[in-house]
C-alpha positions in Angstrom: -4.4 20.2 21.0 -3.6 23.8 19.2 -4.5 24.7 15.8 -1.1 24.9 15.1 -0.9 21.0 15.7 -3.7 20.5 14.2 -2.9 22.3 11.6 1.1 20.4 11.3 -1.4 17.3 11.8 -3.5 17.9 8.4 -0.6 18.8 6.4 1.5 15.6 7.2 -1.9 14.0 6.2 -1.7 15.0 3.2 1.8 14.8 2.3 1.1 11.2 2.8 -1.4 10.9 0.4 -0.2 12.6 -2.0 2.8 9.9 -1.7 0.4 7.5 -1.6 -1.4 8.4 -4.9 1.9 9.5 -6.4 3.1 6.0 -6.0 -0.3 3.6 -6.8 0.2 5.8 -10.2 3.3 4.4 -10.7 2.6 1.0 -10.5 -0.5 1.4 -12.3 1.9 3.1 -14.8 4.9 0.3 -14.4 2.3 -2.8 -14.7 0.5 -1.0 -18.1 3.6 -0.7 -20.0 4.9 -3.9 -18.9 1.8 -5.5 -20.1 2.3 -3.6 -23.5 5.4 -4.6 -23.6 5.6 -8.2 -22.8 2.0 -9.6 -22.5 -0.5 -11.3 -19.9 2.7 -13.1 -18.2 4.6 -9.8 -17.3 1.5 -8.9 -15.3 1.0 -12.8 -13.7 4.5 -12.5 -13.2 4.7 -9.4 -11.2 1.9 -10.4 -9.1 4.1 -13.9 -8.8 6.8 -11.4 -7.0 4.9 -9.1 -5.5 3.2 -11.3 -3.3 6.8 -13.2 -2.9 8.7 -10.1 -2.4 5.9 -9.0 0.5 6.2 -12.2 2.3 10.5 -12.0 2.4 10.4 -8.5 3.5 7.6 -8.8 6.1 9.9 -11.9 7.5 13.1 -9.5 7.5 12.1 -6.3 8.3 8.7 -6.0 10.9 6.5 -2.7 10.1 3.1 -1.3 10.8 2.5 0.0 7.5 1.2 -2.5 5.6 -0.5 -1.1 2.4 2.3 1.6 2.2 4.6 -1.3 2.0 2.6 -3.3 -0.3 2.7 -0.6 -2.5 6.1 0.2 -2.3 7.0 -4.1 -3.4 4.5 -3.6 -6.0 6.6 -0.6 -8.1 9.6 -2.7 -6.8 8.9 -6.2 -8.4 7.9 -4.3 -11.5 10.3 -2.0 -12.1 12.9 -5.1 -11.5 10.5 -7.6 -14.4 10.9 -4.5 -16.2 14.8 -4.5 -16.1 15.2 -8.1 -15.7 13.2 -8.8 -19.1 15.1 -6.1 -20.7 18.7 -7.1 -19.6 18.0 -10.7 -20.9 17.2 -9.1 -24.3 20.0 -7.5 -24.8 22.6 -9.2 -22.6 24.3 -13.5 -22.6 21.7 -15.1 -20.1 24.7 -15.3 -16.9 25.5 -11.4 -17.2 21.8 -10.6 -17.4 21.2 -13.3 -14.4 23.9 -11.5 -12.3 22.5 -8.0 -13.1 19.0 -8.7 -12.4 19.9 -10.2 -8.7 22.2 -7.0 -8.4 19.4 -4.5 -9.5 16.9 -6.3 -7.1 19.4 -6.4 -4.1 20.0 -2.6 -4.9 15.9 -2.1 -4.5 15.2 -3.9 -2.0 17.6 -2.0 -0.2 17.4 1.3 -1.1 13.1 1.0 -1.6 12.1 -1.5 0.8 14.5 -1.8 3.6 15.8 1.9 3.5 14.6 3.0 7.6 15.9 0.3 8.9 19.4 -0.8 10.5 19.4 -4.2 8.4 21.9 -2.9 5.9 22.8 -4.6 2.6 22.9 -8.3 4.9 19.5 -7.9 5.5 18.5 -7.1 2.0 20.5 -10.2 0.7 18.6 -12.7 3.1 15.2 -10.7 1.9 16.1 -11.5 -1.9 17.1 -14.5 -1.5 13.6 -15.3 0.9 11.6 -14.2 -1.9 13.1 -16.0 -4.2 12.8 -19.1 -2.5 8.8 -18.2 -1.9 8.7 -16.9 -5.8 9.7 -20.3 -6.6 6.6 -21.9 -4.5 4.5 -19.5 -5.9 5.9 -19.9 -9.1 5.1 -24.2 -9.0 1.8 -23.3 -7.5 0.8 -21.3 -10.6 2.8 -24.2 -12.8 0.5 -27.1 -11.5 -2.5 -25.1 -11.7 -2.0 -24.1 -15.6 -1.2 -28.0 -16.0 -4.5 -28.8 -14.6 -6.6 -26.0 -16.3 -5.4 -26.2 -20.0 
């Protein structure tokens, strides 16, 4: 290799971690005023779709870069609680329902699924995977408060 590769090599490098950081700073950022905002279940509830919204994609759409990724779901299921909580304050429960689904179709495809040839098909079968494993996570978290309280 040539110092100039190396050098292209090292800068790339860091590029990615500053995305990296840039990014775990937004969740952090996204999950702390969600949890001033709405409480202890905003932050049970993101975890509730992060790990559902990880498993969908990771079905749909195959990739190597796993805590990239991970990331990148977190800020997604967030920013949609985020959205979704404040549409059903302000909006009747079916237009809220309707643009929750839409806002999570439109970042799922945009933030998760944007390198890849899936198009908006694949995004649909992603949401509606995870929301089919949010609803098993969901009862899992159910029977468990039934048990614990």
């Amino acid at each position: 290799m040539t110092s100039l590769e190396t050098t292209q090599q090292m800068k790339i490098s860091l590029s990615e971690r500053a995305r990296v950081v840039a990014g775990s700073l937004a969740a952090v950022g996204l999950v702390i005023s969600g949890f001033i905002l709405f409480g202890l279940d905003f932050v049970i509830n993101t975890s509730a779709m992060t790990v559902a919204l990880y498993a969908a994609v990771s079905i749909v759409v195959e990739t190597t870069e796993k805590s990239k990724k991970l990331l990148s779901v977190l800020v997604v299921s967030a920013l949609f609680l985020l959205l979704s909580e404040l549409a059903f304050s302000f909006l009747q429960q079916f237009a809220s329902l309707c643009v929750s689904l839409f806002v999570l179709l439109v970042l799922t495809k945009y933030a998760l699924m944007k390198d890849h040839d899936s198009g908006w098909f694949g995004a649909l079968c992603g949401v509606i995977l995870s929301l089919f494993f949010l609803l098993a996570v969901e009862l899992i978290l159910i029977i468990g408060r039934l048990f614990l309280t």
